[in-house]
N, C-alpha and C positions, 0 to 999 in steps of 0.2 A: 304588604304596604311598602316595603322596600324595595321590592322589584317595581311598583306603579312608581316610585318617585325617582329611578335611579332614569328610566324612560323618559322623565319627563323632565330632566334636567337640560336644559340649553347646551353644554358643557359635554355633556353626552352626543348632541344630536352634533354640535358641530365636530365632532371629533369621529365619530364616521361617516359623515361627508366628508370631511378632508382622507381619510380612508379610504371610500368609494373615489373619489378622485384622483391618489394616486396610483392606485390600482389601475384605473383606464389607462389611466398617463405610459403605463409601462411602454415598449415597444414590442410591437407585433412581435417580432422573435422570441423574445421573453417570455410568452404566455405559449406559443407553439414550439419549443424546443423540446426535445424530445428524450427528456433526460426525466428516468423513472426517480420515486423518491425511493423506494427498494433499493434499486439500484446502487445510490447514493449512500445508502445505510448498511446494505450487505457487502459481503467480501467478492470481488472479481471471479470468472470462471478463471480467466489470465488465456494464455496463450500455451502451456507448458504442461505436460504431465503432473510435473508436482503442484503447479495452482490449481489443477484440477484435482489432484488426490486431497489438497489440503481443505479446497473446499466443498469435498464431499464429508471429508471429516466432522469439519464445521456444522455443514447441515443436518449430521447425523446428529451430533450434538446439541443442538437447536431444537429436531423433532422431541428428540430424550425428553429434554428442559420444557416443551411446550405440553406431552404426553401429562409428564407429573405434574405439573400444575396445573391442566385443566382435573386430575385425581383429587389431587390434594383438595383446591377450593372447591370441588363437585361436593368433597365428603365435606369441605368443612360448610358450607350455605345451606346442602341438603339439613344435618345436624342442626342448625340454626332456625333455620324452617322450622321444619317437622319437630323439632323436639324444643321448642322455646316453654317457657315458665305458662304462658296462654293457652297451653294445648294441654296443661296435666304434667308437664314433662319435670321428673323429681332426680336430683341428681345423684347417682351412684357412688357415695362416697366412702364405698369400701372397694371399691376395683383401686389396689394399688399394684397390681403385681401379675402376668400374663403369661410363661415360657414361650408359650405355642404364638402371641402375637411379637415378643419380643427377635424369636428364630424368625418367624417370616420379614420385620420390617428390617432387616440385618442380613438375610440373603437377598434379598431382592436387589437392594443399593451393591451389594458385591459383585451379583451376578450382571447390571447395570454396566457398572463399572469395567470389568471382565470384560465384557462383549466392546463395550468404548475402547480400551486398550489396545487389543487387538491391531483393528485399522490403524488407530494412530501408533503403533508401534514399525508397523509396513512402511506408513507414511516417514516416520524417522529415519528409518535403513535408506530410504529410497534418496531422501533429502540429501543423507551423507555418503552415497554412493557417485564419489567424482571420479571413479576409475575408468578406463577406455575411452579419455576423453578425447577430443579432434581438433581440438583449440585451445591452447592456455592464454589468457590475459590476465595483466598484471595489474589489481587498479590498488591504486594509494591516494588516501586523502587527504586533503591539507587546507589550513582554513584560506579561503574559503571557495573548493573548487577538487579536483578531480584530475589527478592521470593514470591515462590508459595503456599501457605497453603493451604490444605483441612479440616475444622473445623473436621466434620463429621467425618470423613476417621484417623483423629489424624497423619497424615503424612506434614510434611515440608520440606523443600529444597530450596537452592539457585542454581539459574539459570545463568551463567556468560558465558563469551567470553570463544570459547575452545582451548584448549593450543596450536595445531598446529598453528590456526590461531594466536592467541597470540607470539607466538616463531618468526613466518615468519614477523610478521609487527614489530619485534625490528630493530634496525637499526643496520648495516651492519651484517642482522642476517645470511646471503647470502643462505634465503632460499627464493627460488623463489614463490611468491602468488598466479601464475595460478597453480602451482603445489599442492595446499592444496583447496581439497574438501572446496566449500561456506567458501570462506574466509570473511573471518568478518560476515557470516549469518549463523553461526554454533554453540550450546553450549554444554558444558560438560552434563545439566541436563533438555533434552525440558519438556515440558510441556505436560501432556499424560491426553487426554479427552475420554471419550466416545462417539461414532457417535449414531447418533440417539436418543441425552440425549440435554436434555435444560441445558443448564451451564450458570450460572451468575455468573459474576465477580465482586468482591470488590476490586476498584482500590484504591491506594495511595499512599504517599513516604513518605520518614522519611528525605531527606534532601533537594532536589531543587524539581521545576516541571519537571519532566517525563512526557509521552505519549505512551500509550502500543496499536502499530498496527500491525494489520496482516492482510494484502488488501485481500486475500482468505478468511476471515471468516468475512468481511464486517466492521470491530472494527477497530474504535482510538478516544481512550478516556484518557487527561491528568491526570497522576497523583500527586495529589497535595498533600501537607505534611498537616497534619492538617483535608483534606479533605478524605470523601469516594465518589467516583463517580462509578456509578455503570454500566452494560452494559451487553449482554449476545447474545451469538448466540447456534446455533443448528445446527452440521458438518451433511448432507446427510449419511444417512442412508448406503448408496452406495459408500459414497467414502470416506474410511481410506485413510490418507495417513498423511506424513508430511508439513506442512504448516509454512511458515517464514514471519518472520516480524522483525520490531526493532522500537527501540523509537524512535519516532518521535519528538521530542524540546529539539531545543539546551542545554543543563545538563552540559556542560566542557568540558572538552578537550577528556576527555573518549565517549562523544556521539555516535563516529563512530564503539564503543567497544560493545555495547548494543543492540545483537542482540534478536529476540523471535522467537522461534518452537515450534511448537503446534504438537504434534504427534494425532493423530485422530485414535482410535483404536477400534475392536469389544469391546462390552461390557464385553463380555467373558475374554478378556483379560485384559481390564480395573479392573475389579475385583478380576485377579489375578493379577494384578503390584500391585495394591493397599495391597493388604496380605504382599506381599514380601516387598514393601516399609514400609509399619507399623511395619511389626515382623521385617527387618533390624534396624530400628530405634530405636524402644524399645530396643534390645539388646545393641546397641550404647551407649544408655540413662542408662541402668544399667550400663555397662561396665564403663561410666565416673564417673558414683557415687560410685561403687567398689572401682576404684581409691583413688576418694576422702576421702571415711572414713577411703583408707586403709596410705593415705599420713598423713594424720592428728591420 
């Protein structure tokens, strides 16, 4: 009766028609984009050995977890079934005490457990294994934005929210946010590594804790003021491209402002951004001392 009457309320019908309608309304792109829900809900393969070590982990993890509870509710439904009060079924209420069931359900989760450790043990070694690296960078965070130092390289930069994005999220800025290229995951100055190079990072801050992640290159690691924490990954050889992230711990009211891109580029090229980032800067760094002696 409640189902016949919920049908046949006005209130009902108009309220999915206005549903079916907005649905149509969407645009073509929207309904053809090519973006899995999977995808969306799982962890990246990424681009780096350890997002792939980590999300093998994961997965092993997941089957584990999917394994025992297709067990678990097999036994418990099957029991429910077959053995309900309508079949005969009288309940056993002197089985308080088992040895031989209590040893097996207490090695099984051990032996579980064991076998899980294992990998994610490799996975940890491997995580904090930043020796022979081929590039150190230095990044410090600070609200609300990001600098990059190359000691070697003698090149610096800050990395901040880019100004589109920045513009559309003012208030009544009446610019619309789907209309601006990775709004709020977009900055003035990414971060440009070479593929196929071991890069370690010197993480830190100069005012709250930060977290600098990029779920594609497997990294998030907080940064602390006071502290260096360290971490490093190594972009495949095969795949330049651009990779995003953002800080991940709460920082203020700017958190949502703090986005990271890593551009992953030939080496060939990395060598020449690098030239041009150095000789732009030196020139900068004269240019302000010119100034200075010429003001004073």
């Amino acid at each position: 009766m409640y189902r016949a009457r919920l049908w046949t309320r006005p209130r009902t019908w108009l309220g999915l028609t206005a549903l079916l309608a907005a649905v149509a309304a969407l645009p073509a792109g929207a309904a053809t984009a090519p973006v899995s829900g999977w995808d969306l809900l799982n962890l990246p393969r990424g681009v780096t050995s350890i997002s792939r070590d980590v999300y093998s982990i994961h997965m092993m993890a997941f089957w584990v977890c999917v394994a025992i509870g297709i067990l678990v509710f097999g036994v418990m439904i099957w029991s429910i079934v077959f053995h309900r009060k309508s079949r005969g079924a009288v309940a056993d209420v002197t089985l308080v005490h088992n040895t031989k069931v209590e040893i097996v359900w207490t090695t099984i989760p051990v032996l579980i457990l064991v076998g899980m450790a294992i990998p994610a043990a490799h996975g940890l070694v491997l995580i904090n294994d930043d020796a022979h690296s081929q590039l150190d960078i230095k990044v410090t965070g600070f609200q609300w934005g990001w600098q990059y130092t190359y000691p070697s390289e003698g090149v610096s930069f800050i990395s901040k929210l880019d100004t589109r994005s920045l513009a559309a999220s003012e208030l009544d800025s009446g610019i619309d946010p789907a209309s601006v290229p990775h709004y709020l995951r977009n900055v003035d100055h990414p971060l440009v590594v070479p593929v196929g190079t071991k890069v370690r990072l010197l993480i830190t801050a100069v005012d709250v804790i930060h977290s600098w992640w990029v779920p594609d290159l497997g990294i998030k690691k907080d940064a602390i003021p006071g502290y260096i924490n360290t971490s490093w990954f190594e972009v495949d050889a095969n795949k330049p491209g651009v990779y995003r992230g953002q800080c991940a711990e709460l920082c203020g009211r700017g958190h949502g402002y703090m986005p990271i891109v890593v551009d992953a580029v030939s080496k060939a090229d990395f060598d020449a951004w690098v030239k041009r980032e150095a000789a732009a800067q030196k020139a900068a760094a004269a240019g302000t001392a010119a100034n200075g002696a010429a003001s004073s």
